[in-house]
KOLZAMI-847666 format. One record per atom (N, C-alpha, C): x, y, z. Coordinates in pm, whole numbers, plus 32768, in hexadecimal, padded with zeros to 4 digits. Example, Ala and Ser with C-alpha at 12.3 -4.5 7.8 and 13.67 -1.06 7.14 Angstrom:
85277DC7830C 84CE7E3E830C 85287EB6830C 85057F1F82C4 85577F9682CA 850A80038313 
//
This chain:
7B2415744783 7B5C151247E1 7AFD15014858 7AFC14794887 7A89148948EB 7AE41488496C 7A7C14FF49B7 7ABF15004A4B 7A6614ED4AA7 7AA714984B07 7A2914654B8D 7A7F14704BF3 79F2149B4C68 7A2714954D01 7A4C13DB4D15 7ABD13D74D33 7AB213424D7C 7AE9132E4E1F 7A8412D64E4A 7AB212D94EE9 7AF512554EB2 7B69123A4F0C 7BB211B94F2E 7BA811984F92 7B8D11164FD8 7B881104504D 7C14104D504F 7C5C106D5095 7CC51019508F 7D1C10405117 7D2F0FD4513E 7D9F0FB651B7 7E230FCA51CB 7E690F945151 7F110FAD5137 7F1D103A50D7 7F5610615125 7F6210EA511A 7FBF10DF5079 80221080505D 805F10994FE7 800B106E4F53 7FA6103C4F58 7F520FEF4F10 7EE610774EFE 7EC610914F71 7E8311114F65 7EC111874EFB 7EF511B24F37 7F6612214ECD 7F8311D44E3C 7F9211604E3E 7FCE11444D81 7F1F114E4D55 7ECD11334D8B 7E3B11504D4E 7E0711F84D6C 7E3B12454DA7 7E2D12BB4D8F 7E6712E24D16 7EEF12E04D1F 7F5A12F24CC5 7F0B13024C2D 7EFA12534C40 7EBB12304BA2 7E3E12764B86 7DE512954BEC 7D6112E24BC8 7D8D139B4BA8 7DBD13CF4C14 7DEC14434BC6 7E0A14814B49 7E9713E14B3A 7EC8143F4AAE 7E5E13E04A2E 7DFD13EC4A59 7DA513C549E7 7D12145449C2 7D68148D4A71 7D01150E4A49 7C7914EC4A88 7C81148E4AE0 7BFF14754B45 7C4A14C64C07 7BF914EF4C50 7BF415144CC0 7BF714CF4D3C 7C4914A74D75 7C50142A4DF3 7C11148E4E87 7BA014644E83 7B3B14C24F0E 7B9A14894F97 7BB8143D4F81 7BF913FC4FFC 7C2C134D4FFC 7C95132C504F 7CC112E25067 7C9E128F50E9 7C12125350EB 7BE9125251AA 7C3C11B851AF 7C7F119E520F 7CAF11285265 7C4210DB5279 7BBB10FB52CA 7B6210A952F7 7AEC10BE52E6 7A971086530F 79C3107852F9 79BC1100533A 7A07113653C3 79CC11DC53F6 7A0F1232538B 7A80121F5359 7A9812A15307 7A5F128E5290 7A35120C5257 7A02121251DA 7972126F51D8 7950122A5238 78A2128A525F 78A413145265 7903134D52C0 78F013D952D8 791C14085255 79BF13EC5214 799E13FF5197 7944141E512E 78F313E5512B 786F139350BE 77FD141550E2 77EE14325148 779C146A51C2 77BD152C5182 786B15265191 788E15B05185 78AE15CA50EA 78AC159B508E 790B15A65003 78BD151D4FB0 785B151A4F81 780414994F45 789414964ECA 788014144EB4 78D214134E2C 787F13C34D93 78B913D54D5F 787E13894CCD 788312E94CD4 78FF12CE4D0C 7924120E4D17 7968122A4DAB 793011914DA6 79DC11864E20 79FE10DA4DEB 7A6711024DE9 7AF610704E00 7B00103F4EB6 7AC90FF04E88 7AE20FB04F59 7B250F194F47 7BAC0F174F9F 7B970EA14FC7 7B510E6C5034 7B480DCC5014 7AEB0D875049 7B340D725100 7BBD0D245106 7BEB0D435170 7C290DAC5199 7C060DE45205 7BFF0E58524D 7C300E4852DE 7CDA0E3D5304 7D280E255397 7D300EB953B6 7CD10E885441 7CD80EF954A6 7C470F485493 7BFC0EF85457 7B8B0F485459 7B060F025476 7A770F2154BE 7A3D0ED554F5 79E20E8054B0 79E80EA05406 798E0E5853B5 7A0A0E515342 79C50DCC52DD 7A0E0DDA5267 79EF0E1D5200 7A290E17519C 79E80E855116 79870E5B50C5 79450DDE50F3 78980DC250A6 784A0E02512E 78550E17518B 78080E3851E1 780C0ED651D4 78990F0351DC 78B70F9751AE 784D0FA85143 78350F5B50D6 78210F89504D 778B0FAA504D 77200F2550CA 76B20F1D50D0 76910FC65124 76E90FD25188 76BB105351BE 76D610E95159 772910EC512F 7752117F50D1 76E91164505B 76C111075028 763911004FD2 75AF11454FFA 75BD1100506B 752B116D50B3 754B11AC50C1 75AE11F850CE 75B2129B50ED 75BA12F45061 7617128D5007 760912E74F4B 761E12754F1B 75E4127A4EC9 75C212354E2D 7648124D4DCC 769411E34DBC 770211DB4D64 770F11384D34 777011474CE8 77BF10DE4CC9 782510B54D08 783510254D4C 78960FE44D78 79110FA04D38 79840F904D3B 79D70F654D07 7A2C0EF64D96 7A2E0E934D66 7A550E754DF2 7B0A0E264DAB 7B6A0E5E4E12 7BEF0E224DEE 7C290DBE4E62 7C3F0D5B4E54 7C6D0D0B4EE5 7CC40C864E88 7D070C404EDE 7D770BF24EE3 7D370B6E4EEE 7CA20B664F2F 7C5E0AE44F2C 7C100AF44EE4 7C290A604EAC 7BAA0A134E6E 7B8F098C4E5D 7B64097F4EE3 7B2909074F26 7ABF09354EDC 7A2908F54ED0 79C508DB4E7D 795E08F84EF1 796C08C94F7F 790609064FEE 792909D05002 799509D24FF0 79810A674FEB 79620A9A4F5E 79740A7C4EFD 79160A954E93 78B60AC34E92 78850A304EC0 77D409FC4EBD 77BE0A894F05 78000ABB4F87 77AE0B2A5002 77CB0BAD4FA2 78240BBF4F73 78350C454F03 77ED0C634EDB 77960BD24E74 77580BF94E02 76C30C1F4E57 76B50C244ECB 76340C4E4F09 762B0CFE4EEC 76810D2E4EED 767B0D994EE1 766B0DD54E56 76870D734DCF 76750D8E4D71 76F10E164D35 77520DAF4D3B 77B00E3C4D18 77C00E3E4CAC 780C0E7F4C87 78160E984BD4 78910E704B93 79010E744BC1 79630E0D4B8F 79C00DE44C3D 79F90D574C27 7A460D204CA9 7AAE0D0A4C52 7B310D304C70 7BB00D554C4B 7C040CF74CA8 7C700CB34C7E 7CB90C774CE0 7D480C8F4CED 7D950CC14D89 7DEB0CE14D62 7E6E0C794D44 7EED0C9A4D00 7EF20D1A4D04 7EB30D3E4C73 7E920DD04C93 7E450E114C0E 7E9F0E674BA7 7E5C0E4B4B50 7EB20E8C4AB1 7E770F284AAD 7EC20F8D4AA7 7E980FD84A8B 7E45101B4A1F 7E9A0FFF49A4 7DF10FFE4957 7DB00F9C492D 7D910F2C4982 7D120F044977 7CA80F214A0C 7CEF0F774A62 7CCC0FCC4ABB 7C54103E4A79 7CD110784A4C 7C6F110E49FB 7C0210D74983 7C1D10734936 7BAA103348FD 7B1D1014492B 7B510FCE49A0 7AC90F9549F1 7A7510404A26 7AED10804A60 7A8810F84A87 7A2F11694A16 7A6F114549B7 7A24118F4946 79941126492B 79C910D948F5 7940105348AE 78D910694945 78F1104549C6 78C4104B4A45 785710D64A40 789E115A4A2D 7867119B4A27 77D511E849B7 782111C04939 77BF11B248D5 775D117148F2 775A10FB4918 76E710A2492A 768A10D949AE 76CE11004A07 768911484A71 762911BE4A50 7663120A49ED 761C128549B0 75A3126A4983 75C011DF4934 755911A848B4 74EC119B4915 74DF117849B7 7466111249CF 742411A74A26 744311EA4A38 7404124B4A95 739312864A91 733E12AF4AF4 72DD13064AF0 7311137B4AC9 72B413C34A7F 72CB143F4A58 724514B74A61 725F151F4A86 71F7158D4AB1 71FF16084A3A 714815FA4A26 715F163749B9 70E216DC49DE 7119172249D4 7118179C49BD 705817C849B0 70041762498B 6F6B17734986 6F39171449D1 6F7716E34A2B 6F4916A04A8C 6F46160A4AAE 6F4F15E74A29 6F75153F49F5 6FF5150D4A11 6FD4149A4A10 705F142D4A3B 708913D449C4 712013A249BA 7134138E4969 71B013104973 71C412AE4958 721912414947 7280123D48EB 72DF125848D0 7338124E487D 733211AE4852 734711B147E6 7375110B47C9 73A911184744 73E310D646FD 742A10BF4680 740B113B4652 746E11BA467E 74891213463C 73EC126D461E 739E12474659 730D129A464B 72EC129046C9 723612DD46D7 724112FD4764 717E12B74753 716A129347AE 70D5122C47D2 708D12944839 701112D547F6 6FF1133C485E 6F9E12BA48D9 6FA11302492F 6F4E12ED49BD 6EFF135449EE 6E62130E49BD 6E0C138B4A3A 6DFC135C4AB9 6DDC139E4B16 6DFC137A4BB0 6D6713564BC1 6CF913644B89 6CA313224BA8 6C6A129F4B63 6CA912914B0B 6CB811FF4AD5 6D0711834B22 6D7411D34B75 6DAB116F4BCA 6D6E11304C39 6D7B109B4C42 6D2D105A4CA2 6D9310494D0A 6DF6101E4D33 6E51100D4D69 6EC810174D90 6F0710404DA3 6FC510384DB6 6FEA0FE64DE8 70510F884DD1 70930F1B4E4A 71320F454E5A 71910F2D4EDC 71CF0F164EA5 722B0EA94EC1 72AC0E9C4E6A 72D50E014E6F 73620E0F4E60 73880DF04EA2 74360E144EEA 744B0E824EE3 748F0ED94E70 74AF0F5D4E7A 74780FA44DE9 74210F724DC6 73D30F7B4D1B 73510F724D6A 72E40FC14D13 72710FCF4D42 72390F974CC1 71A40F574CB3 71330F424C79 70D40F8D4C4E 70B90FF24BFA 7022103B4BE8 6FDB0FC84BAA 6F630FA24BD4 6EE40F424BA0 6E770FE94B85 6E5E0FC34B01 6E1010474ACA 6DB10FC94A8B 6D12103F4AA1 6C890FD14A5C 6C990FCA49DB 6C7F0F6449C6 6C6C0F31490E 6CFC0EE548D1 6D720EE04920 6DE80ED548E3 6E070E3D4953 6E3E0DE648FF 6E610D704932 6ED40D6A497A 6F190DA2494E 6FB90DBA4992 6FDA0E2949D4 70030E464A67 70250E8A4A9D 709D0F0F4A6F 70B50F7A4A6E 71190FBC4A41 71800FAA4ACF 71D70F944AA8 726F0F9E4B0D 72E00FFD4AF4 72D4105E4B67 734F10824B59 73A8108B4BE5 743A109F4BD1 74A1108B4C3B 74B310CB4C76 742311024CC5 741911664D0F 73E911044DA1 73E111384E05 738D10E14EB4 733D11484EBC 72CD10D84F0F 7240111C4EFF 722511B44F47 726E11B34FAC 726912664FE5 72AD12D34F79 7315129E4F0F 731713274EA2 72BB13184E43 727612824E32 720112AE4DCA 718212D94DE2 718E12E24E82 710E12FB4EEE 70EB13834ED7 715D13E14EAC 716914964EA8 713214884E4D 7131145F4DC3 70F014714D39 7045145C4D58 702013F14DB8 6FA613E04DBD 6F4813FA4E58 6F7914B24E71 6F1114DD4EF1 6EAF153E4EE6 6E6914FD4EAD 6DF515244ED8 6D7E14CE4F0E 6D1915114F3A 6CB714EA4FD4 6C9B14584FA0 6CC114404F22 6C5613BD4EEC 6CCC13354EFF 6D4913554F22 6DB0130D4F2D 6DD812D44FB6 6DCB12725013 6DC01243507C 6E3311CD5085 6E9711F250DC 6EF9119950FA 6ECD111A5162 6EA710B45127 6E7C10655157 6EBE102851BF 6F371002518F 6FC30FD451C2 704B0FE25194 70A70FD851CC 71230FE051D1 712F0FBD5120 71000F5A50DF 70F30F365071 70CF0F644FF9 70240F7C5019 6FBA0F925008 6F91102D4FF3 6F9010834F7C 6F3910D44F87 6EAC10D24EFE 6E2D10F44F3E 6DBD10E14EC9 6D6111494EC9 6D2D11274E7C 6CDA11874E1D 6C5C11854E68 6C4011EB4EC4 6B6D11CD4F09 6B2B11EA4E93 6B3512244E1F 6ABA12174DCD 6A8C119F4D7F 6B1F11224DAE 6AEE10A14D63 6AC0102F4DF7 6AC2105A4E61 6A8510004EB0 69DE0FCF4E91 69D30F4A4E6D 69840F024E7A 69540EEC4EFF 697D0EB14F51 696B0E864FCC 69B70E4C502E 69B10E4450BB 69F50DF95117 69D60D9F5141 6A230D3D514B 69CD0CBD5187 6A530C615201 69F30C74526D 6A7E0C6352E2 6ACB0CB852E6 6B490C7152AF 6BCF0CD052AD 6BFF0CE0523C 6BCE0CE351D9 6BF70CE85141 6B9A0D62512C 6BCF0D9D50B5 6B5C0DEE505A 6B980E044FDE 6B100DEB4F91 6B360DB64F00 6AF70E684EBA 6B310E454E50 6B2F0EB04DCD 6AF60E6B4D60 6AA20EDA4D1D 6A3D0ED64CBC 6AA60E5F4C53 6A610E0F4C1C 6AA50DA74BAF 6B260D624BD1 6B360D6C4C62 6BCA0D1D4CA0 6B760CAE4CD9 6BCD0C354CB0 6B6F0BC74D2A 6BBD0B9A4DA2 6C360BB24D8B 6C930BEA4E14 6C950C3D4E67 6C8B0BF64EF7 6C690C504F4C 6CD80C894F9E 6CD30D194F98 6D630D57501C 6D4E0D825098 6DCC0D1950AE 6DA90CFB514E 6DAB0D855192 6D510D8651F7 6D430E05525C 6D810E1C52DA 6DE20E4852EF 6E250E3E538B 6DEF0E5F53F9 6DF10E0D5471 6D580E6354BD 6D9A0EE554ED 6E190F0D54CF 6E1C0F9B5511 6DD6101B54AA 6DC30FD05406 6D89101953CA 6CF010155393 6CDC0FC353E1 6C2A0FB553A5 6BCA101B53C1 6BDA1041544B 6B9910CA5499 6BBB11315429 6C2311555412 6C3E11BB53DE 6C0711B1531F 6C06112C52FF 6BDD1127525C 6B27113C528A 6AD9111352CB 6A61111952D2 6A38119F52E7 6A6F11D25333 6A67127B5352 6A5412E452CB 6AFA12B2528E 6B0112E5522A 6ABC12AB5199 6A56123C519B 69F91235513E 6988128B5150 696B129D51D5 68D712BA520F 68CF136B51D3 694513A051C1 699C140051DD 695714315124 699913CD50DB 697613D95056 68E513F1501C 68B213785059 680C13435019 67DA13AF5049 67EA141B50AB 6782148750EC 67A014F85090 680315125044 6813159B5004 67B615BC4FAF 
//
């Protein structure tokens, strides 16, 4: 039977409880019940969970639950489930920025509740980085695993709450539903340089800088350079080429 931490984050306290209720006796763990964007965080902060269920409106609290959802992402890497009563098509549209994994409308069915969090979760499993034991990296995808050497990688991006590996020789980026500071841990060492908030790359594939860009060996795209980080990427080339 599968069991997961789930945070809920919801306003009406009775709506709250029938979605505990239903997650329990399915043999999953309710980390908490936060009312608002501060308890969802500290939550998230003290007790990470596997998913969280958020609604989108959130009375009495200083953000709503896509904004909730954008902040508890940067702090852990999960799957979103989002449950709310609207669906106007402009709050949609702002949901789907976050890239959640299923939007539920209430009121909600219970098992097609526990459905979504199973399928939700499976699929979450499927896309992940994975750490492997001789030093290599590894992509899960259709039930097999895509090694990654860390010096083949040219780039990391990342892009809402899913990151990009761009590795040399391969046309297509690997993605998984991870944000770029948990896939940042898999890739520290000296040769790995956080460019930006975005942005982390590979110094053994720098080609060159030119202005405020600097390009990588066989990229003809150039990434942009922030001037708070240019001092610090030049340093740390000069840093390299002398060893």
């Amino acid at each position: 039977m599968l069991q997961l931490k789930i945070l809920i984050v919801e306003d009406q306290t009775i709506t709250a409880m029938d979605i505990k209720e239903t997650l329990e006796e399915a043999g999953h763990t309710v980390t908490d019940t936060a009312r608002t964007y501060e308890q969802a965080v500290a939550s998230v902060k003290n007790n990470p969970p596997n998913l969280a269920i958020i609604d989108i409106k959130l009375v009495g609290s200083e953000a709503d639950g896509i904004i909730t959802a954008e902040k508890i992402l940067s702090i852990h890497s999960m799957p979103i489930i989002y449950l709310t009563a609207n669906s106007e098509r402009k709050t949609f549209q702002r949901a789907k920025e976050t890239l959640p994994a299923a939007y539920l409308l209430k009121p909600f069915d219970a098992d097609e509740l526990l459905m979504q969090v199973e399928v939700v979760w499976n699929y979450f499993k499927s896309t992940q980085l994975a750490y492997a034991s001789d030093g290599l990296f590894f992509t899960i995808k259709n039930k097999g695993q895509h090694r990654i050497i860390p010096a083949d990688v040219l780039y990391i991006e990342a892009e809402g709450s899913s990151t990009k590996i761009y590795v040399a020789q391969e046309k297509l980026p690997h993605e998984v539903s991870m944000n770029l500071s948990n896939v940042a841990d898999y890739f520290a060492s000296s040769n790995f340089f956080r460019l930006s908030r975005s942005l982390l790359i590979n110094l053994d594939h720098v080609a060159r800088i030119v202005e405020e860009k600097v390009y990588l060996k066989n990229i003809e795209r150039g990434l942009p350079i922030p001037s708070n980080s240019k001092q610090a990427l030049i340093q740390k080339l000069t840093i390299v080429k002398t060893r």
